[in-house]
PyMOL Python script that loads the backbone (N, CA, C, O; Angstrom):
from pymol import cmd

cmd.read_pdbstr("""\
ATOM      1  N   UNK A   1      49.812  37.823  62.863  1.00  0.00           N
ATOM      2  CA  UNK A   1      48.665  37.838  63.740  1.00  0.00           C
ATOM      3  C   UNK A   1      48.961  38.766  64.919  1.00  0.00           C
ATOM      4  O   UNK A   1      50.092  38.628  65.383  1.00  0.00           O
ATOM      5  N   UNK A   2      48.392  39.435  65.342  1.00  0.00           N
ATOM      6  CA  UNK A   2      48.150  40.726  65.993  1.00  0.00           C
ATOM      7  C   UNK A   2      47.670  40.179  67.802  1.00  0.00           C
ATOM      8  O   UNK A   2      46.468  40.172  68.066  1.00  0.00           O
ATOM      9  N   UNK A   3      48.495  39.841  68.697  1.00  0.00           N
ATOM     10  CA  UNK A   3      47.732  39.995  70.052  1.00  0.00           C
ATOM     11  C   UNK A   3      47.346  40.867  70.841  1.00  0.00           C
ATOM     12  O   UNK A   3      47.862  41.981  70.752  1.00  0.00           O
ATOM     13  N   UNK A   4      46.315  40.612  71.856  1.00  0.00           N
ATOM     14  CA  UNK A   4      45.172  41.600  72.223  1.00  0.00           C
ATOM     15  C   UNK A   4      45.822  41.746  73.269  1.00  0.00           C
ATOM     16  O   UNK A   4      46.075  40.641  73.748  1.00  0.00           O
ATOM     17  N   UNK A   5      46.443  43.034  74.198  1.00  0.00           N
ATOM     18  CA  UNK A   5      47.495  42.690  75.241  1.00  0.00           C
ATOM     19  C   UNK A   5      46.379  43.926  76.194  1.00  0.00           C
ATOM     20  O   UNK A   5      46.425  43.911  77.424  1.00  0.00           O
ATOM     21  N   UNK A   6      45.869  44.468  75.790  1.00  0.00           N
ATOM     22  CA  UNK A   6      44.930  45.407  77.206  1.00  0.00           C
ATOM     23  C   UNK A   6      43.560  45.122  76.403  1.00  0.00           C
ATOM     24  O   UNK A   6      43.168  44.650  75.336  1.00  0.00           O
ATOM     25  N   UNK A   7      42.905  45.923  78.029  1.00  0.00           N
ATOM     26  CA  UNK A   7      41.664  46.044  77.262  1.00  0.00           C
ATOM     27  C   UNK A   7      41.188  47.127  75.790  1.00  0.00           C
ATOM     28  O   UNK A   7      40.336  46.911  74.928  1.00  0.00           O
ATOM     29  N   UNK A   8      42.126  48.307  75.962  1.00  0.00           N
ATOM     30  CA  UNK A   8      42.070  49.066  74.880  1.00  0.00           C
ATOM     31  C   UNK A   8      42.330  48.668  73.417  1.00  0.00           C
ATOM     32  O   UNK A   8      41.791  49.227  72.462  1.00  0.00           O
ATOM     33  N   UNK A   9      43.310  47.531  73.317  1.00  0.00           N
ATOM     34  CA  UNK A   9      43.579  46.756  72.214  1.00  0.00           C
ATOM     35  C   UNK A   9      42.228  45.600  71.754  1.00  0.00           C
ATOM     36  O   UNK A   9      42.058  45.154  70.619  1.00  0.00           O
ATOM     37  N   UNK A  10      41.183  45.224  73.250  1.00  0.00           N
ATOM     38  CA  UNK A  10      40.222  44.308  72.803  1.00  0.00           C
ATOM     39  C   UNK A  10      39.108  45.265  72.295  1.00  0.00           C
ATOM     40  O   UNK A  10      38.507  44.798  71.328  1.00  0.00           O
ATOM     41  N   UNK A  11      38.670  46.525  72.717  1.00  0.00           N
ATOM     42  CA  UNK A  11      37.399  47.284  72.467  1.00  0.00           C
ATOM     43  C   UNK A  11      37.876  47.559  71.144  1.00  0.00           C
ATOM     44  O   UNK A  11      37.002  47.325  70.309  1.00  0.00           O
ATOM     45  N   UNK A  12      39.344  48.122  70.478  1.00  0.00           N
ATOM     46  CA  UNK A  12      40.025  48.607  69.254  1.00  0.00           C
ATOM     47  C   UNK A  12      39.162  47.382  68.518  1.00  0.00           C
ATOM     48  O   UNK A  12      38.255  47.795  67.795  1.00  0.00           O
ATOM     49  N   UNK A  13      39.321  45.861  68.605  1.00  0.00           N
ATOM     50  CA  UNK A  13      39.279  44.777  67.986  1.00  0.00           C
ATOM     51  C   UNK A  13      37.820  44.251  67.804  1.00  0.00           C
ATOM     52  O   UNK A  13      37.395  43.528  66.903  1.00  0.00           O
ATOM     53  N   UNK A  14      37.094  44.827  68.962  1.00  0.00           N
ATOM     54  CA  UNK A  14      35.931  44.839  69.125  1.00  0.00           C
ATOM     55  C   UNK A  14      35.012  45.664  68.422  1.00  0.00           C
ATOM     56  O   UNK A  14      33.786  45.551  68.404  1.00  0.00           O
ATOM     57  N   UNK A  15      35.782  46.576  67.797  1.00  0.00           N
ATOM     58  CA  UNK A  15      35.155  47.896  67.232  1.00  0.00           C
ATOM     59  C   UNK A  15      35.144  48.145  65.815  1.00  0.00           C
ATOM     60  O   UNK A  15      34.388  48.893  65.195  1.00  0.00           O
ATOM     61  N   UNK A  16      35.998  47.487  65.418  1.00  0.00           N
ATOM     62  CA  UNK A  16      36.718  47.031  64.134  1.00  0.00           C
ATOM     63  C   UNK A  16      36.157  46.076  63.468  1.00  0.00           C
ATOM     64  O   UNK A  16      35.853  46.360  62.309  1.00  0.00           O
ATOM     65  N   UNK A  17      35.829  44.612  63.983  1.00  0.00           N
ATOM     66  CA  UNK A  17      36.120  43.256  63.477  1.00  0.00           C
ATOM     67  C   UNK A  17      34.366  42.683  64.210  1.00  0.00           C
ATOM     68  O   UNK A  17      33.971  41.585  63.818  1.00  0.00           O
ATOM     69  N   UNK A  18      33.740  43.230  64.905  1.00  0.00           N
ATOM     70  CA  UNK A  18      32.378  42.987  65.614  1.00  0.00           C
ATOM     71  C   UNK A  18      31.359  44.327  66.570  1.00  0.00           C
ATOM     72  O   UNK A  18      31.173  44.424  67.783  1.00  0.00           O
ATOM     73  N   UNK A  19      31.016  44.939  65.775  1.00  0.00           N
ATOM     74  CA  UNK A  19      30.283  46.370  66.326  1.00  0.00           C
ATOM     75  C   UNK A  19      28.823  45.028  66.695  1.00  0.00           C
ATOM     76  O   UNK A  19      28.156  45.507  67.612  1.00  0.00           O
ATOM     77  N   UNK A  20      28.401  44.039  66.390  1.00  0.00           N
ATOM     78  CA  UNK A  20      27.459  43.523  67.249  1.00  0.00           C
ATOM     79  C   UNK A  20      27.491  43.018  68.485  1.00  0.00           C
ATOM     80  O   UNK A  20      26.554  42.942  69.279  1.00  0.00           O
ATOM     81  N   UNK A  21      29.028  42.545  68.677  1.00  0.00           N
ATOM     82  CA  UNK A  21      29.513  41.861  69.668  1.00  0.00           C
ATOM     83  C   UNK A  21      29.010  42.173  70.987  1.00  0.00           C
ATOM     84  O   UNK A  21      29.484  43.223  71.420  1.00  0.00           O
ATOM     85  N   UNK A  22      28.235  41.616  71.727  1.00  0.00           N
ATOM     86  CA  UNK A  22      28.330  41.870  73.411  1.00  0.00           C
ATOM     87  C   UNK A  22      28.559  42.835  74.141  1.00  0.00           C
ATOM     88  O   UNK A  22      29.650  42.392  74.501  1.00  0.00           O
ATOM     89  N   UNK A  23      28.472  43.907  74.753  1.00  0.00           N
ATOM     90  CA  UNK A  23      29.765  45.260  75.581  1.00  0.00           C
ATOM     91  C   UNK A  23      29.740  44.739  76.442  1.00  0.00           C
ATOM     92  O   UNK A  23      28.893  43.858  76.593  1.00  0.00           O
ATOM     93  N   UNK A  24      30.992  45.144  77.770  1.00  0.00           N
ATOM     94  CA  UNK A  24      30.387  45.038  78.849  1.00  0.00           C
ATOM     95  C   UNK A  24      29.860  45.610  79.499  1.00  0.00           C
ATOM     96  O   UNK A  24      29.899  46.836  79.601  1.00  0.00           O
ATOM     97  N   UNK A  25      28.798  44.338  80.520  1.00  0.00           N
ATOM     98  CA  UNK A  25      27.858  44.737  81.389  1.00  0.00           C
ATOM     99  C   UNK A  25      26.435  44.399  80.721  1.00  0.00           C
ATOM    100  O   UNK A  25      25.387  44.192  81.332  1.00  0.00           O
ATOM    101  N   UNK A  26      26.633  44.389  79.319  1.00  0.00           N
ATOM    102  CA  UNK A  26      25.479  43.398  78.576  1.00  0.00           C
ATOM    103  C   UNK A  26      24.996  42.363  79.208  1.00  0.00           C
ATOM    104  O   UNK A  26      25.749  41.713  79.934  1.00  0.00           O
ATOM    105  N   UNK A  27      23.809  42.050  79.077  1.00  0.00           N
ATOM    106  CA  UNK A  27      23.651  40.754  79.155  1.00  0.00           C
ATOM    107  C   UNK A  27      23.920  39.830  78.067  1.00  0.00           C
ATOM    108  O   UNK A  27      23.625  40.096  76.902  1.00  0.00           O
ATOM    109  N   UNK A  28      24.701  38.312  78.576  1.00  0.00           N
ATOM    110  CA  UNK A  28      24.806  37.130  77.826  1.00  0.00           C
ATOM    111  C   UNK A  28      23.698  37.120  76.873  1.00  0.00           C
ATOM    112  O   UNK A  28      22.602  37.073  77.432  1.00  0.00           O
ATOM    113  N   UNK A  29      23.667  37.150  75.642  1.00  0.00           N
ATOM    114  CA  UNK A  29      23.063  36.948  74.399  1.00  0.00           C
ATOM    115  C   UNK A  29      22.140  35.184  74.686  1.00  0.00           C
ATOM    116  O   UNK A  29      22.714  34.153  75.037  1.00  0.00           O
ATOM    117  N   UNK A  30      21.030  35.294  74.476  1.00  0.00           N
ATOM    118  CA  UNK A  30      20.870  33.393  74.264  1.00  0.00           C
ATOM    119  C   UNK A  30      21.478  32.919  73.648  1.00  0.00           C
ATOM    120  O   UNK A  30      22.217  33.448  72.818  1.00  0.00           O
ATOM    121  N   UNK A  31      21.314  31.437  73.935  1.00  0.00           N
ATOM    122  CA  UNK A  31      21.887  30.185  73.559  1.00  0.00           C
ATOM    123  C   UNK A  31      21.534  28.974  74.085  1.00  0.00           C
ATOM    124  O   UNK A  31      21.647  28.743  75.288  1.00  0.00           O
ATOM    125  N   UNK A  32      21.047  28.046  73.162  1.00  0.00           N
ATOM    126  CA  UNK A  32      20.781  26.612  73.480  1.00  0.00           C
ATOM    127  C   UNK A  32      21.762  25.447  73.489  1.00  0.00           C
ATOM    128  O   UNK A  32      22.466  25.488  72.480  1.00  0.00           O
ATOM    129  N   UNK A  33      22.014  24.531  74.204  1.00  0.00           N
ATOM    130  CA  UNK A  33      23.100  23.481  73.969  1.00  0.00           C
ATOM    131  C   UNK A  33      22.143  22.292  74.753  1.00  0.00           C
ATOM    132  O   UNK A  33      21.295  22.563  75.603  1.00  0.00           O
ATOM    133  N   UNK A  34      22.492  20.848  74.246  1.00  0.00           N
ATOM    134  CA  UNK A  34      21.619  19.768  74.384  1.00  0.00           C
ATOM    135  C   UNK A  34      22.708  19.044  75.158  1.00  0.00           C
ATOM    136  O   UNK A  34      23.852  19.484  75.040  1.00  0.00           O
ATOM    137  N   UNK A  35      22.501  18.008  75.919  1.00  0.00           N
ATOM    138  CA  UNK A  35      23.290  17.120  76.787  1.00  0.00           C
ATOM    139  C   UNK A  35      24.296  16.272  75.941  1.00  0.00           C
ATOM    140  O   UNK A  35      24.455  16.278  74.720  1.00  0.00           O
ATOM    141  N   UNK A  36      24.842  15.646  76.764  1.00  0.00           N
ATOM    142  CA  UNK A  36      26.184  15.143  76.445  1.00  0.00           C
ATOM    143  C   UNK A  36      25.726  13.711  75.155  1.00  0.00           C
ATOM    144  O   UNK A  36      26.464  13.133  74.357  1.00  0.00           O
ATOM    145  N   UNK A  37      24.588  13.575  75.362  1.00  0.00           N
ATOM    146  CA  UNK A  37      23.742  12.209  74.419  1.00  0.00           C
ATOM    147  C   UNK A  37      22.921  13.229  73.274  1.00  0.00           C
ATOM    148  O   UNK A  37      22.283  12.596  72.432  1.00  0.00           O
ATOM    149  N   UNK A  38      22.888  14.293  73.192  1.00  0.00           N
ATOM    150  CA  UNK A  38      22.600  15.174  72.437  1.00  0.00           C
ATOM    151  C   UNK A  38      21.224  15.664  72.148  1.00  0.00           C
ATOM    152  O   UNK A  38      20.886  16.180  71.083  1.00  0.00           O
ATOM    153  N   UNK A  39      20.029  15.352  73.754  1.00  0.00           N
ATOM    154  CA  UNK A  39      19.092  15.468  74.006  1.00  0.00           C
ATOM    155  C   UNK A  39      19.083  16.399  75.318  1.00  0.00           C
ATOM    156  O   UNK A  39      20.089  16.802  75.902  1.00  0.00           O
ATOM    157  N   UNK A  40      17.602  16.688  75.698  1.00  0.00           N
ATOM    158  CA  UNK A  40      17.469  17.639  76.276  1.00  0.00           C
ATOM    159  C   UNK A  40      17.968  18.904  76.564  1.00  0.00           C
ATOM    160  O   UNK A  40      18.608  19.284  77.545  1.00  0.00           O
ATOM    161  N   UNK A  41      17.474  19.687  75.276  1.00  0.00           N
ATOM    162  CA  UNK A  41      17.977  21.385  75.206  1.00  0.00           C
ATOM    163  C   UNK A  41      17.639  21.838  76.339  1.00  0.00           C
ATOM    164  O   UNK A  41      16.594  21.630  76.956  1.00  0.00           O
ATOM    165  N   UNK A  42      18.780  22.642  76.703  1.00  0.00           N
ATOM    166  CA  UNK A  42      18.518  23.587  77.387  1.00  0.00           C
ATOM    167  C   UNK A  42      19.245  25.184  77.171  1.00  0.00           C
ATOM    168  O   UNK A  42      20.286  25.400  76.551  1.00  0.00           O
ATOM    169  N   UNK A  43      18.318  26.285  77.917  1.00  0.00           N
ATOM    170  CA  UNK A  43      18.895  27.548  76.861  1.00  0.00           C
ATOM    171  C   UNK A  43      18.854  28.550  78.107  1.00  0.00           C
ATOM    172  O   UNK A  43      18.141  28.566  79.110  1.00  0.00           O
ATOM    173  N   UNK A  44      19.916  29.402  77.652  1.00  0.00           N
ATOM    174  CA  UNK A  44      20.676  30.046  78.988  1.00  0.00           C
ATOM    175  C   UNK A  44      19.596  30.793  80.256  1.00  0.00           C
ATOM    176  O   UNK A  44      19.586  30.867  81.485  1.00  0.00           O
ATOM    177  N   UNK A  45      18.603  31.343  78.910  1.00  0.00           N
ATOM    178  CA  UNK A  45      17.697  32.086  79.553  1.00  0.00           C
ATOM    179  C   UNK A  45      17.134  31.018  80.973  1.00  0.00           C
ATOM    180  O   UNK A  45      17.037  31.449  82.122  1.00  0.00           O
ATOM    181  N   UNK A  46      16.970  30.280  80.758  1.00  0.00           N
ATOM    182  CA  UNK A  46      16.153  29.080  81.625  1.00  0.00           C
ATOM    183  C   UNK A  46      16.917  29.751  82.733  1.00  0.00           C
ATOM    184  O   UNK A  46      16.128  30.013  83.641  1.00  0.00           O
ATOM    185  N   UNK A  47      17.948  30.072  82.970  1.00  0.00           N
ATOM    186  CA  UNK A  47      18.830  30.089  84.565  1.00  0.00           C
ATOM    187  C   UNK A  47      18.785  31.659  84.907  1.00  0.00           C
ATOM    188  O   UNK A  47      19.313  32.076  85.938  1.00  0.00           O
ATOM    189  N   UNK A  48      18.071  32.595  83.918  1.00  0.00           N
ATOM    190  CA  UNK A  48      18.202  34.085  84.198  1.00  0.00           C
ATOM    191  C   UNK A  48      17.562  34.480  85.422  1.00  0.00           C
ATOM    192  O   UNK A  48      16.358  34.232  85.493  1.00  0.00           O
ATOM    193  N   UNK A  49      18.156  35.089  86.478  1.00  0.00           N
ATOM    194  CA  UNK A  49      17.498  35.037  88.203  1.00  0.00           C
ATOM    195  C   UNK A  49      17.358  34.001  88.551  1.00  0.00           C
ATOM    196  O   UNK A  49      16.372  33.501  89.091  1.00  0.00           O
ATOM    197  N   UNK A  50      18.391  33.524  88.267  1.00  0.00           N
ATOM    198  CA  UNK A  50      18.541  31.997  89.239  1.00  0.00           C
ATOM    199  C   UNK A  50      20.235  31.892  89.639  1.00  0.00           C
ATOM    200  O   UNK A  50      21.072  32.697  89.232  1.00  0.00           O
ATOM    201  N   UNK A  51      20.458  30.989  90.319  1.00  0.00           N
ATOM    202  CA  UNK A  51      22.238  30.788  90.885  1.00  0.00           C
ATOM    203  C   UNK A  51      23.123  31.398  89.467  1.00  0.00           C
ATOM    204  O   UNK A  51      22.398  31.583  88.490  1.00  0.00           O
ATOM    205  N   UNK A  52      24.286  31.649  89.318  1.00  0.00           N
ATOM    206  CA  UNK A  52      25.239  31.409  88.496  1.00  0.00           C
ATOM    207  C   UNK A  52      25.588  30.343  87.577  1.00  0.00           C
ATOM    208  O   UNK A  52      25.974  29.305  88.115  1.00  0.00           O
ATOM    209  N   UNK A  53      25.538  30.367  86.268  1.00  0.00           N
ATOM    210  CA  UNK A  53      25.832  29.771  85.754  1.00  0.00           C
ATOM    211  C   UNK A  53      27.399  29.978  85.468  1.00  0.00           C
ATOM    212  O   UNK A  53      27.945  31.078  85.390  1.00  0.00           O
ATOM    213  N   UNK A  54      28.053  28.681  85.318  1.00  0.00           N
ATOM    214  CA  UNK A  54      29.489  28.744  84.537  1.00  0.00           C
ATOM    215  C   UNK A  54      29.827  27.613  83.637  1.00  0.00           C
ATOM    216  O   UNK A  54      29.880  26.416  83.918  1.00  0.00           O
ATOM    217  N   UNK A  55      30.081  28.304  82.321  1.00  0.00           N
ATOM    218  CA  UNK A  55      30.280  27.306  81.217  1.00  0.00           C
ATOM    219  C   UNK A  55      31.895  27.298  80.835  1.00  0.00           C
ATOM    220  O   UNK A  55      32.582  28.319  80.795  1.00  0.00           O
ATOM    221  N   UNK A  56      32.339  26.045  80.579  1.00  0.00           N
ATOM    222  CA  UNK A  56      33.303  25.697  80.492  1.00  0.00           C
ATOM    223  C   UNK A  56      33.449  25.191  79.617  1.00  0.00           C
ATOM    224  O   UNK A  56      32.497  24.434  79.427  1.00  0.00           O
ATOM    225  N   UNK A  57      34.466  25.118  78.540  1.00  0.00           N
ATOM    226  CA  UNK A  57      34.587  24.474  76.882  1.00  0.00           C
ATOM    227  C   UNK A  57      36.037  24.032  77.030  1.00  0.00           C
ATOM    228  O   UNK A  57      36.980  24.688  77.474  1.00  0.00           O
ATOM    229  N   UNK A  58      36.018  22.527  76.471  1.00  0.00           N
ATOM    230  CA  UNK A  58      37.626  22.274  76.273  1.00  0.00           C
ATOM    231  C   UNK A  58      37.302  21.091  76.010  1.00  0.00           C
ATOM    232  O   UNK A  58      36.181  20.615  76.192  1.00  0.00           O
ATOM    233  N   UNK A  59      38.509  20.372  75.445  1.00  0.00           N
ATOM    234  CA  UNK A  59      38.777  18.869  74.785  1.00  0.00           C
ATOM    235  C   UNK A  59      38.867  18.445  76.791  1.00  0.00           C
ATOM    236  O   UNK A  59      39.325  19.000  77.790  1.00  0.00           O
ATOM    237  N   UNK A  60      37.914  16.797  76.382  1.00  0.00           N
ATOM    238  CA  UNK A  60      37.911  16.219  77.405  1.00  0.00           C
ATOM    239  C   UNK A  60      38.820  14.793  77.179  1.00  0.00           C
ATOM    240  O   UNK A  60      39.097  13.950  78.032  1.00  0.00           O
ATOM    241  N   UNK A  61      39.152  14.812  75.873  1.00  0.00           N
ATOM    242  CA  UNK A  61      39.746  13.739  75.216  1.00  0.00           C
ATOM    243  C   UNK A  61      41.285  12.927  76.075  1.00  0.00           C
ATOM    244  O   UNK A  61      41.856  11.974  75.546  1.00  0.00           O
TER     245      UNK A  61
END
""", "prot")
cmd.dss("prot")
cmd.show_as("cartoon", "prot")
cmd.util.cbc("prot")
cmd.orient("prot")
C-alpha cells in the first residue's frame, strides 16, 4: 500500500484512481444525513451562505 506524503502524491492519486473527485476550491458536492434517531434529513446545501459548517466522523463507542 502506497502513502500519500505531499500534495503532489494526492493530485497523482487523485488523477489516477478519481478524475470525478472534488478539486480544490470546488464546492462540497451535496449530501443528506438524518439525525442520530435516523429522522429528520438534512442536506448540506440547507447551510450554503450561512455560518460554517464542520462535520466530524468517528466511533463514539
Amino acid at each position: 500500500m502506497a502513502f500519500i506524503k505531499n500534495r503532489g502524491d494526492a493530485r497523482a492519486w487523485q488523477t489516477r484512481y478519481n478524475a470525478q473527485a472534488p478539486r480544490i476550491g470546488d464546492p462540497a458536492p451535496d449530501f443528506e444525513l438524518r439525525d442520530t434517531h435516523g429522522e429528520n434529513p438534512v442536506r448540506l446545501s440547507d447551510f450554503r451562505g450561512k455560518k460554517p459548517v464542520a462535520l466530524v466522523f468517528g466511533s463514539f463507542t
